[in-house]
C-alpha positions in Angstrom: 13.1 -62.6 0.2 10.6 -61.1 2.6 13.0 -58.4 3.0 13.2 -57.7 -0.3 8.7 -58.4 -0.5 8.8 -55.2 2.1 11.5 -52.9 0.2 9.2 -53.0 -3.0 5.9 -52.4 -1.4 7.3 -49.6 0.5 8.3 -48.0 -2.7 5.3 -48.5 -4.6 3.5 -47.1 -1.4 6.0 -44.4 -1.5 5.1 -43.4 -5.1 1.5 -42.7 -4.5 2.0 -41.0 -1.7 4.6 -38.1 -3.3 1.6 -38.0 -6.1 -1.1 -37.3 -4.1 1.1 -34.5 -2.0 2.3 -32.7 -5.5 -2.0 -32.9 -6.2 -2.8 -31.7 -2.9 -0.3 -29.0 -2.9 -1.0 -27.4 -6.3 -4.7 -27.8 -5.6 -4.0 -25.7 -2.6 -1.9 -22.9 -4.4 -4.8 -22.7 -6.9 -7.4 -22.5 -4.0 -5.0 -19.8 -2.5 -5.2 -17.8 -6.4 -8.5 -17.9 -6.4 -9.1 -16.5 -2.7 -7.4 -14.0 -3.2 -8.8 -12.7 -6.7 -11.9 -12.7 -4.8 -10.7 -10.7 -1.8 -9.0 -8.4 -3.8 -12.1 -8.1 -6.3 -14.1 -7.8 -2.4 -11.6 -4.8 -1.6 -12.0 -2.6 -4.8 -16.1 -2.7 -4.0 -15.7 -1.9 -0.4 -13.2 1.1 -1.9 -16.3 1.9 -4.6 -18.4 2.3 -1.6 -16.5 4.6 0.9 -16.1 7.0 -1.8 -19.5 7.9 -1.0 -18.3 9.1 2.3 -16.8 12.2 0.9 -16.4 14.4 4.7 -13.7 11.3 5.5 -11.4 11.5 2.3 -11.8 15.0 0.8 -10.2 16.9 3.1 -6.7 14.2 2.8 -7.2 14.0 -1.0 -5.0 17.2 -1.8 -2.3 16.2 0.4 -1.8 12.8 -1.5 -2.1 14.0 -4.7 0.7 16.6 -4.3 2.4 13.7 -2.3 1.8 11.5 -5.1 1.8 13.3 -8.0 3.9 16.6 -8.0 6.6 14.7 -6.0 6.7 11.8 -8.6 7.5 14.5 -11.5 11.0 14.3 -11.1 11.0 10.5 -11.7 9.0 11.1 -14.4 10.9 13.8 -16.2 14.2 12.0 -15.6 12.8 9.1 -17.3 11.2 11.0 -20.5 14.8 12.8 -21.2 16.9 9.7 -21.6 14.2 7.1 -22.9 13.2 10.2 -26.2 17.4 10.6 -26.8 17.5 7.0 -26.9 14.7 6.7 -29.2 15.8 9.1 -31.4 19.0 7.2 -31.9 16.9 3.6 -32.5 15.4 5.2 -35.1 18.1 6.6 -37.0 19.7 3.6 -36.5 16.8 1.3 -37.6 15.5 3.3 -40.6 18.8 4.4 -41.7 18.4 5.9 -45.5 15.7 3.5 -46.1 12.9 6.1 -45.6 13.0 9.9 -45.3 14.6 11.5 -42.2 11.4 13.2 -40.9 10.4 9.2 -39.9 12.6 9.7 -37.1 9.8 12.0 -35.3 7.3 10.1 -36.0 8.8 6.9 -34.7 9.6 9.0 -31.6 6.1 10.8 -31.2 4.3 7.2 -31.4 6.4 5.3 -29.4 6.2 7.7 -26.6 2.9 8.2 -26.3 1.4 5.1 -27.5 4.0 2.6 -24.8 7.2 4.4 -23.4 6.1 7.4 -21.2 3.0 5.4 -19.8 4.5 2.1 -18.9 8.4 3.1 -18.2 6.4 5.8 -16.0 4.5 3.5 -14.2 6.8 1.0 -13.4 8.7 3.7 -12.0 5.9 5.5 -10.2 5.2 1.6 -8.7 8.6 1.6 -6.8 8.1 5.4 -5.3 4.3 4.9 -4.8 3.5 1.5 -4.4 6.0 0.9 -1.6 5.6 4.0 0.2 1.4 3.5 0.2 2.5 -0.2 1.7 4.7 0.8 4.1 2.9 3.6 5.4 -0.4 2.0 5.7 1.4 -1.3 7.0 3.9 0.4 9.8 -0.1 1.7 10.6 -1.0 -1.6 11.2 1.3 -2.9 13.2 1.6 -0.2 15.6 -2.2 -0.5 15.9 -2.8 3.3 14.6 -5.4 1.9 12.1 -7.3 0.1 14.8 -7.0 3.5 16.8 -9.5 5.2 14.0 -11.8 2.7 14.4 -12.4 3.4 18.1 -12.8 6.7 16.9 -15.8 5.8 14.4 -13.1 6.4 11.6 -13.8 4.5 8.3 -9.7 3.3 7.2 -11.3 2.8 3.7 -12.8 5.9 3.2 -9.8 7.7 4.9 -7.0 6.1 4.3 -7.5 4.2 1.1 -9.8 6.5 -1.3 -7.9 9.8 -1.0 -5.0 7.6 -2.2 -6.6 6.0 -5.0 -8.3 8.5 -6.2 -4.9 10.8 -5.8 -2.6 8.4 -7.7 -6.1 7.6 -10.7 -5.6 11.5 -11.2 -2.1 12.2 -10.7 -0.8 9.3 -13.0 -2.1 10.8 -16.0 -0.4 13.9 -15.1 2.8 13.0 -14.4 2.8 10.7 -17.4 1.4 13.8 -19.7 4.7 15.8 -19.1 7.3 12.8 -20.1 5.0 12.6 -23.2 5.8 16.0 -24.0 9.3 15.9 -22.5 10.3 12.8 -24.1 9.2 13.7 -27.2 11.1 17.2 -26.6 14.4 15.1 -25.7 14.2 13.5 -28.8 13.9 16.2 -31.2 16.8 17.6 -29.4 18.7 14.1 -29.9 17.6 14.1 -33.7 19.2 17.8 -34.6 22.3 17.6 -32.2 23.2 13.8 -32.3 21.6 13.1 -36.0 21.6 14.7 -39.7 18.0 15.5 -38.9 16.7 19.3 -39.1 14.2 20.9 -36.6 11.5 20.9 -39.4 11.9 17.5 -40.5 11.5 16.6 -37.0 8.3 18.1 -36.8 6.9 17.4 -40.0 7.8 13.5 -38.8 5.6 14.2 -35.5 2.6 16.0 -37.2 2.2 13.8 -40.0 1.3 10.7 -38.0 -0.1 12.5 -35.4 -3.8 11.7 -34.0 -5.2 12.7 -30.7 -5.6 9.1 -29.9 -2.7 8.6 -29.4 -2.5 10.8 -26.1 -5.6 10.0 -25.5 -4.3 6.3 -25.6 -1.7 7.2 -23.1 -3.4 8.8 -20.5 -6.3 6.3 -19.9 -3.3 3.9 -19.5 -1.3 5.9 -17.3 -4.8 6.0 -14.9 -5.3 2.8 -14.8 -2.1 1.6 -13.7 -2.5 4.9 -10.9 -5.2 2.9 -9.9 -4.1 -0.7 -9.8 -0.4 0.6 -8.1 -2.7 2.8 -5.1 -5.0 -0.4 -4.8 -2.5 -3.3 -4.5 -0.5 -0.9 -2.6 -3.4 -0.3 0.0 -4.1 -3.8 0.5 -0.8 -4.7 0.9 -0.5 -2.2 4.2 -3.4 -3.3 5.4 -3.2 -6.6 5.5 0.5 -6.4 7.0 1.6 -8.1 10.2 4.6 -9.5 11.5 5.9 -6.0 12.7 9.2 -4.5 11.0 9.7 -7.4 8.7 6.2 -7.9 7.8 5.9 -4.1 6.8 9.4 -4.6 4.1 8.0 -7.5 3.3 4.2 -6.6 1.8 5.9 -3.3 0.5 8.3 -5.6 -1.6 4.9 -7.8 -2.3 3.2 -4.7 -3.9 6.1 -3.3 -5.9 6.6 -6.7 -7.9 2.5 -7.1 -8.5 2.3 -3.7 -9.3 4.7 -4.3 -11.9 3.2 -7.4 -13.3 -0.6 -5.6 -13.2 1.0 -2.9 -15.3 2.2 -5.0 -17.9 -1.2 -7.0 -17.9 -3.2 -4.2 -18.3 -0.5 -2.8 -21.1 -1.8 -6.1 -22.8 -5.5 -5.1 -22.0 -5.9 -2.2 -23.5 -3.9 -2.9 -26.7 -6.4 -5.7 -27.0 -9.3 -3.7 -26.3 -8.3 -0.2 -28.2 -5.8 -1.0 -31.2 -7.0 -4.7 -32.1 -8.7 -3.8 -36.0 -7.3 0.0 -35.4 -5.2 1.6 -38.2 -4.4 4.9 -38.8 -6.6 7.0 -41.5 
C-alpha cells in the first residue's frame, strides 16, 4: 500500500511539473519573438541613420545595384515568359465562351501587374539576393573582416548594409518592371499562337481595363519587398557565427523569412491600397 501511496503522488507531482515546463517554454519562445521584433525594428533605425553618412556608402552603391539588379534580370525575365503563357491559357480555360475573347488580355494585364511579376519576382530575387547578402556579409563575420573595418574607423552599417539596401529598394522595382511588360508580352504571344485570340483583341482586353495604378501598384510592392529581402538578409550576415556552418545556416534563415515577409507585406498593401478600391 505505501508503495502504491508513493506511485500516485509521484504522478500527480509529475503532472504539474510537465505543465509548468510547456508554460515556461512557450513563455520563453514568445519572449524570444518579441526580442527580436525589437532588434530587428533597432536594426532598420540604426540603417535610417548611416544613410546620413553618404562618403561611406555612395561610392559601393553602384556596384550592388548592378550586382543586384542587372544580374537578377535574367531571373526575372525567365519567370515573366512562362508565368504570362500560362496565364494566357488560365484564362481561356476559365472564361471559355462565357465572355468575349479580348477578356483574356485583360485577365493577363491585371494579374501580372497587380500580383504575379511582383511577388513570383521577389520570391525569386529572395533566393539569389537574400542568400548571397547573408553569406557574404556572414563569411565577413566569421573570418573577422567586418571587425577589421572597425579598427579602421569604418561604419559596417553605413558600408556594408546601406549601399545594399538602398541597391536592392531601387533595383527591385526595376527588375520587376520588365517581367510586367515581358509577361504581359508572353501572354499575348500565348493568346494568338496557342489560342483563337487575335492581336487586337488582345490589346483591346489590356487597354480597356487598364489604369496606371495598376503599375503603380506593382512597383511600390516590388520596393518594398527589395527592402525587407536586403534588410533581413544583412542581419542575417551580421549576426552569423559558428564559422562555415553558421554562414549556410543564417543564409538558409534569411531565404525562408524573406519569403514569408513577402507574402506578409503582399497582404499589407492589398489591405492598405485595394480595400473599398474598384475600378471607374
Amino acid at each position: 500500500m505505501a508503495l502504491v501511496g508513493v506511485s500516485v503522488s509521484a504522478a500527480r507531482s509529475a503532472k504539474p511539473s510537465r505543465v509548468v515546463h510547456a508554460v515556461t517554454a512557450l513563455g520563453q519562445g514568445v519572449r524570444e519573438s518579441i526580442s527580436g521584433v525589437g532588434q530587428g525594428a533597432r536594426f532598420v533605425v540604426d540603417v535610417i541613420r548611416a544613410t546620413r553618412d553618404t562618403s561611406s556608402w555612395m561610392p559601393m552603391f553602384t556596384l550592388h545595384a548592378r550586382t543586384l539588379g542587372v544580374g537578377s534580370l535574367p531571373i526575372g525575365i525567365f519567370i515573366a515568359i512562362f508565368t504570362g503563357i500560362v496565364l494566357a491559357l488560365l484564362a481561356s480555360y476559365s472564361v471559355g465562351d462565357i465572355v468575349p475573347p479580348y477578356f483574356v488580355g485583360t485577365l493577363v494585364q491585371k494579374t501580372v501587374t497587380l500580383e504575379l511579376a511582383p511577388v513570383l519576382t521577389g520570391l525569386a530575387l529572395a533566393g539569389r539576393v537574400g542568400a548571397n547578402i547573408a553569406a557574404e556579409l556572414g563569411t565577413m563575420r566569421v573570418t573577422e573582416q567586418i571587425d577589421a573595418l572597425e579598427t579602421l574607423t569604418f561604419d559596417p552599417m553605413s558600408y556594408l548594409v546601406v549601399p545594399r539596401v538602398l541597391a536592392a529598394t531601387m533595383m527591385f522595382p526595376v527588375v520587376v518592371g520588365v517581367a510586367m511588360l515581358v509577361g504581359v508580352t508572353s501572354g499575348w504571344l500565348a493568346a494568338i499562337g496557342l489560342l483563337d485570340v487575335t492581336t487586337p483583341q488582345f490589346l483591346k482586353g489590356v487597354r480597356i481595363f487598364f489604369v496606371d495604378f495598376d503599375v503603380r501598384y506593382g512597383l511600390v510592392k516590388a520596393a518594398s519587398f527589395g527592402a525587407a529581402v536586403a534588410l533581413i538578409g544583412c542581419r542575417a550576415g551580421l549576426t552569423t557565427s559558428g564559422g562555415a556552418q553558421g554562414v549556410g545556416r543564417n543564409a538558409t534563415r534569411a531565404v525562408v523569412i524573406s519569403a514569408v515577409m513577402i507574402l506578409v507585406l503582399d497582404a499589407f498593401w492589398a489591405v492598405v491600397w485595394l480595400t473599398g478600391r474598384t475600378l471607374r
